[in-house]
Short mmCIF file of the C-alpha atoms (twelve columns), coordinates in Angstrom:
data_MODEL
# 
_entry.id   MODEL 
# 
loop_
_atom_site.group_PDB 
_atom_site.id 
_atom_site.type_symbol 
_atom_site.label_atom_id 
_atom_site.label_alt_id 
_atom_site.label_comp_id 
_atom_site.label_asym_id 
_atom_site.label_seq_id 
_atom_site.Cartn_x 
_atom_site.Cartn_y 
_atom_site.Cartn_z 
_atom_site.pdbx_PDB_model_num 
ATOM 1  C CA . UNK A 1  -110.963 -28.060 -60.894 1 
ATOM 2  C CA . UNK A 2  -108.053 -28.761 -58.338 1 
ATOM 3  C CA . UNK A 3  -105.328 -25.680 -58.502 1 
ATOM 4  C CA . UNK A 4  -101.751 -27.534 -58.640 1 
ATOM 5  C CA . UNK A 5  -99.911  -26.544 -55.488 1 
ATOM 6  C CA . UNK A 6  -96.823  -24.160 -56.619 1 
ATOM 7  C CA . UNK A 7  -93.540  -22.576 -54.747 1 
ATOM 8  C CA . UNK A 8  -92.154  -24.630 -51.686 1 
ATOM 9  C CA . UNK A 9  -95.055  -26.776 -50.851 1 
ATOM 10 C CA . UNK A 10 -94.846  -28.476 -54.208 1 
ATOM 11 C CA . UNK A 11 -92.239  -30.373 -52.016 1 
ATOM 12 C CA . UNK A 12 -93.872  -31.175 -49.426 1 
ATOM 13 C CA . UNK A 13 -95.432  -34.761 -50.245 1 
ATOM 14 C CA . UNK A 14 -91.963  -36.138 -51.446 1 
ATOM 15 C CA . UNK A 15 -90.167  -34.341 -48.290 1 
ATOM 16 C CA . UNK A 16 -92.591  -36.189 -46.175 1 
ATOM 17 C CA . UNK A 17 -92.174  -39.441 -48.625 1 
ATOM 18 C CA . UNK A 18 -88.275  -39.228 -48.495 1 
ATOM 19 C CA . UNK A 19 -87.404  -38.390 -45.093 1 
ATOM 20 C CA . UNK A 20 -90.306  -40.455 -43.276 1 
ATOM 21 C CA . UNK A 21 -91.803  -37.483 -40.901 1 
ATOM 22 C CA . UNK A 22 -94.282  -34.685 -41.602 1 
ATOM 23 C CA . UNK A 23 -93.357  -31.436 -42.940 1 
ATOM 24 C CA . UNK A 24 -94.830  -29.971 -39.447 1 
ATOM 25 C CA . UNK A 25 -91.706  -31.922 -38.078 1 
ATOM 26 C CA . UNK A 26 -89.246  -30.189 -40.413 1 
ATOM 27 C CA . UNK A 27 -91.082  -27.327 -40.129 1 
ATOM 28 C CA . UNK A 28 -90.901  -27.231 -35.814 1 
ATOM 29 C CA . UNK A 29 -87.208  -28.182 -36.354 1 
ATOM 30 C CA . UNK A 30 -86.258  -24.533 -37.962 1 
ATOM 31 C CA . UNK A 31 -88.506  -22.735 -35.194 1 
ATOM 32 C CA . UNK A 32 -86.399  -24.196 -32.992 1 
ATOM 33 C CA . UNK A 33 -83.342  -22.363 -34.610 1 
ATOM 34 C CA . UNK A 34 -84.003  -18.495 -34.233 1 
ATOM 35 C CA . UNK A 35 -81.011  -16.410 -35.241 1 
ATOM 36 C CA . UNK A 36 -79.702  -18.441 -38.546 1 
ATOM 37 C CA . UNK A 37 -79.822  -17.119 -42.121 1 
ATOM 38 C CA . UNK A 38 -81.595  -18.829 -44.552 1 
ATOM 39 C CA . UNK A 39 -78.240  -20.383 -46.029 1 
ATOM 40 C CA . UNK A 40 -77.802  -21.457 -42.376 1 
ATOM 41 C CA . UNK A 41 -80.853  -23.036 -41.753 1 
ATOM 42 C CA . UNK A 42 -80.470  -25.103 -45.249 1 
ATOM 43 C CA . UNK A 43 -76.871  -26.050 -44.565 1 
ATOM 44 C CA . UNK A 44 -77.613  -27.429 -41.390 1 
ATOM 45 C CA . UNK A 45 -80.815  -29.716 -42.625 1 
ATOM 46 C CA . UNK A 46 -78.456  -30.440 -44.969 1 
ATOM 47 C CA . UNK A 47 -75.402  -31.673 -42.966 1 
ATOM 48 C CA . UNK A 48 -77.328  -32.812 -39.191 1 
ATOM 49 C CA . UNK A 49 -80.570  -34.565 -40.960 1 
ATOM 50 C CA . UNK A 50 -79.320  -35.655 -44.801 1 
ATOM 51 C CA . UNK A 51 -81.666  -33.220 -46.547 1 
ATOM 52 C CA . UNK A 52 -81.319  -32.602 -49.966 1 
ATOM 53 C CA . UNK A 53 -80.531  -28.827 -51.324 1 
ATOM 54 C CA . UNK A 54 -83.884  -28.581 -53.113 1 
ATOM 55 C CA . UNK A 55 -85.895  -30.134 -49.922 1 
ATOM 56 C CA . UNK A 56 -84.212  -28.327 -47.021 1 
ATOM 57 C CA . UNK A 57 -84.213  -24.678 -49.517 1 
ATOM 58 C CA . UNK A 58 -88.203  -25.358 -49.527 1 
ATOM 59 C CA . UNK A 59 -88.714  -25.873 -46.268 1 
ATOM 60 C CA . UNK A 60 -86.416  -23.124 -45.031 1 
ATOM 61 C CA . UNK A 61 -88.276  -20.452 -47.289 1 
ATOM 62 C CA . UNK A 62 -91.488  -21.707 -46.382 1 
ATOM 63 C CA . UNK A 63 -90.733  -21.573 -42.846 1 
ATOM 64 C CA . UNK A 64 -89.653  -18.121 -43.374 1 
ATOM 65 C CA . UNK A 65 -92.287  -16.895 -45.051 1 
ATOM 66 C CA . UNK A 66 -94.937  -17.873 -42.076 1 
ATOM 67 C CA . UNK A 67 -92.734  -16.109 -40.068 1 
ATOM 68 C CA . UNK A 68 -92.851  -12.837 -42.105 1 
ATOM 69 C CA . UNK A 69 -96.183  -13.690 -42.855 1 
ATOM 70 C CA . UNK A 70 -96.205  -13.767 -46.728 1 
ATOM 71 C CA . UNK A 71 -96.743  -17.646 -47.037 1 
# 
C-alpha cells in the first residue's frame, strides 16, 4: 500500500509541473535568504518568481521545517 504524501510536499509535483524547475531549486532559493520571516520569504516568491500563495506558503514551511528539523 503506497501512504499518500500529506502537508507541504503534497505540492511538490505541481510546483515542479507549474514553475518548470525542481523543488531542490525553490528550495536552495530560500537558503539563500537567511533573516526573512516566513511571510517574507512567501511574499517575495510571490512577487520576484510569480509563485502562487498556496505554492510559495509550502515551500517556505517546508524549508523551514528542515531547518528546525521537524520536516
Amino acid at each position: 500500500m503506497t501512504d499518500k504524501v500529506k502537508g507541504p510536499a503534497s505540492y511538490f509535483p505541481s510546483i515542479e509541473a507549474k514553475y518548470g524547475q525542481p523543488v531542490a531549486h525553490w528550495l536552495g532559493l530560500i537558503e539563500g535568504q537567511d533573516g526573512r520571516t516566513h511571510m517574507q520569504l512567501v511574499s517575495w516568491l510571490k512577487a520576484d518568481h510569480g509563485m502562487g500563495h498556496g505554492h510559495a506558503n509550502a515551500l517556505v514551511a517546508h524549508a523551514l521545517a528542515t531547518r528546525k528539523g521537524t520536516a
